[in-house]
N, C-alpha and C positions, 0 to 999 in steps of 0.2 A: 504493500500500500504506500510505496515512498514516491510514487510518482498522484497520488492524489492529493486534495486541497488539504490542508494542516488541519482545517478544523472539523473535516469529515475524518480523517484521520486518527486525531481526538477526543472524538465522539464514541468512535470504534474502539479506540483502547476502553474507554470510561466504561462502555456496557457490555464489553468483552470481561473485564473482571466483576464487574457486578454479576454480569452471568455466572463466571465462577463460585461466588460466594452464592449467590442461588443456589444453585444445584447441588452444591455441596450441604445446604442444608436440607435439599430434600433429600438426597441422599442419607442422611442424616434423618431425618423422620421417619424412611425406611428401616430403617438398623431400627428405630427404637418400636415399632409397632413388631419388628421381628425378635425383640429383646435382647440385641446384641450387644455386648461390651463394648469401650470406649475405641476399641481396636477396630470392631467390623463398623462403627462410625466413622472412624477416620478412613478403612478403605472403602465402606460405599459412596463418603463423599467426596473424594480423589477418582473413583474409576466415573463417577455421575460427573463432576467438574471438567476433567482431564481429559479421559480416555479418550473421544472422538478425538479431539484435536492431534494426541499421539499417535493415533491410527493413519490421520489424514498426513501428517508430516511425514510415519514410516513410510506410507507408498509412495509417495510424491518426491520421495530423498531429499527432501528440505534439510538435510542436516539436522542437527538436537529440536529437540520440541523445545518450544517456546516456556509448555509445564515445568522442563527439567531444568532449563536454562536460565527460568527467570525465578527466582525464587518467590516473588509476589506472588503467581499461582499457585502453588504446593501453599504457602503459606494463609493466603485466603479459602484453599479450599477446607483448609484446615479450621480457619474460623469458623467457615460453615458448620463443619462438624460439628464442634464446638457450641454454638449455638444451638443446633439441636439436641446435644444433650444435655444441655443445662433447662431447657424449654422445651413443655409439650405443646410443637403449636399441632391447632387443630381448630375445627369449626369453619363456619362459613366464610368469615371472614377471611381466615388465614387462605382456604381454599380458593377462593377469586383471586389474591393475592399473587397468589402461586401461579395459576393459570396465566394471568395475564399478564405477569412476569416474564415467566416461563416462554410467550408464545414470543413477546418482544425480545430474547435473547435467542428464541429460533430461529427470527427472521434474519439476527446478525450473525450468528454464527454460521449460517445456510449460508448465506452472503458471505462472508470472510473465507469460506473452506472454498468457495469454487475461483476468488479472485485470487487467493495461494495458490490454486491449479490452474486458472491462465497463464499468472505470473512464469508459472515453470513449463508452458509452450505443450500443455497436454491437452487431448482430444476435448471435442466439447461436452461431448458426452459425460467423461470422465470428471471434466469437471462438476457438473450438476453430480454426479455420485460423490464427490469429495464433499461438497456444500451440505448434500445429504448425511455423510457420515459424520464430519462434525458437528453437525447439530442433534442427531439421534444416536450415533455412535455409543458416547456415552451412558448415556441410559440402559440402552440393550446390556452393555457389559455390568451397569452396576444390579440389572432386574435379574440374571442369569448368577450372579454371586448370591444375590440374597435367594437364590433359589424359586424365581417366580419367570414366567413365559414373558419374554418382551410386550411392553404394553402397543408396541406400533406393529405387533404382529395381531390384530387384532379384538376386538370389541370395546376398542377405545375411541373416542371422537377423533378426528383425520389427525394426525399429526407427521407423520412420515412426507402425506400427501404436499402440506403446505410446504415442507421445506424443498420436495421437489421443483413445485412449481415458482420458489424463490430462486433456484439455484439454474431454471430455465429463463427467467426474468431477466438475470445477472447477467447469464451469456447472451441473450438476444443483445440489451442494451450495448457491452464490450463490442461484439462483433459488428456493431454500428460506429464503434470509436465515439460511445458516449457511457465508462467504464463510473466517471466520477458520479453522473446522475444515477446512471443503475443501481449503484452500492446507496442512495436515497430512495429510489421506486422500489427496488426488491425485495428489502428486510420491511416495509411497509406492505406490500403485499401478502408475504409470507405470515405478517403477525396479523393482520384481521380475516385471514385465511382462517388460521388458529382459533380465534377468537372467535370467527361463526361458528365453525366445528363444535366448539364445547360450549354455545349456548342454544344451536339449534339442536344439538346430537348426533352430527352426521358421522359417521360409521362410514366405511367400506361395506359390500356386501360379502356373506359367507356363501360360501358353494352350496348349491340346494344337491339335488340330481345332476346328476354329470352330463352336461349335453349332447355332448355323441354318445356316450352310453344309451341315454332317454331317446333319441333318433333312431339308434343301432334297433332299440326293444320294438318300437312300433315300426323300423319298415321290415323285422321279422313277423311281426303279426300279420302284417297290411301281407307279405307274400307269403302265409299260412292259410291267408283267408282266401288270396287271390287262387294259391292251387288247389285249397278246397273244394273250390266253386267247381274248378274246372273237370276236376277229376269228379264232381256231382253229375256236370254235364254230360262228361263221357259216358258214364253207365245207364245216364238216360238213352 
């Protein structure tokens, strides 16, 4: 991001560690509904803070993560931790919070994982999956530690969804040679994306019947009925 304007720039850093401390405390809420020690708080709110970002940097060969390298991240995700165990937060309150938190550091971090994978001249594709993995990365790895199914693999309001369609947003605008506005239109996007998902409920749909399976069964019927008939007609 050194070729953007300083105070988008700025903006980025500021709610890139916010996001940190977020997550780390939800990560942290986790551990204590799962009644874990002060240990599996500190690493569900490091793998919920961090982990996307280490993933996105492993592939991309960005050199050290940004986590290991700067010790402000390890140390605020730490806080997070920290916070949550000292506080049960909970309730409606804390819930909205969280959410709408949550969905404005999706929209950046979506944003920031795919202008790290332009940056470094990879496919465009690739990069919407980068934008993707740092924004949901971490979660998956901290929901699979505390021993629970990824919540973006299903019956959860869209969230995987919005960070796609941030991390398409980002590369349309770049590939136009307008990178500075995208990284304003995309993570704004991506967060009222979010934000409809968890207050209208929208879901992904679950596989009902398998549709070439359900096709396969009735045109075996439809040609059980048809040589029925025929093989009727013959013995008339």
């Amino acid at each position: 991001m050194h070729d953007v304007d300083p105070l988008i720039s700025t903006l980025y850093q500021v709610f890139d560690l916010i996001g940190v401390v977020l997550n780390g405390i939800i990560g942290g809420t986790i551990a204590r509904k799962r009644e874990f020690d002060i240990v599996g708080f500190i690493f569900l709110a490091l793998f919920s803070a961090l982990a996307g970002g280490m993933m996105r940097d492993m592939l991309i060969g960005a050199g050290a993560a940004a986590a290991v390298s700067d010790p402000a991240y390890l140390g605020l995700a730490c806080v997070g931790a920290l916070v949550a165990f000292l506080t049960d937060l909970k309730g409606k309150v804390w819930e909205i919070f969280k959410v709408h938190g949550d969905a404005i550091i999706l929209g950046v971090w979506s944003t920031t994982g795919c202008v790290k994978a332009l940056s470094h001249g990879m496919p465009l594709i690739a990069c919407v999956f980068m934008g993707v993995l740092t924004a949901v990365g971490g979660g998956m790895i901290r929901d699979i530690a505390s021993g629970q199914i990824p919540g973006i693999f299903g019956g959860s309001p869209l969230y995987a969804v919005p960070a796609i369609v941030t991390g398409v947003v980002m590369v349309g605008f770049s590939s136009s040679g307008l990178q500075a506005l995208g990284m304003l239109v995309a993570p704004l996007v991506g967060t009222g994306l979010a934000v409809l998902a968890y207050w209208r409920g929208w879901v992904l749909a679950r596989p009902g019947r398998a549709p070439v399976n359900y096709t396969a069964e009735h045109m075996a019927q439809f040609v059980r009925r048809a040589g029925n008939r025929w093989w009727g007609g013959r013995r008339k």
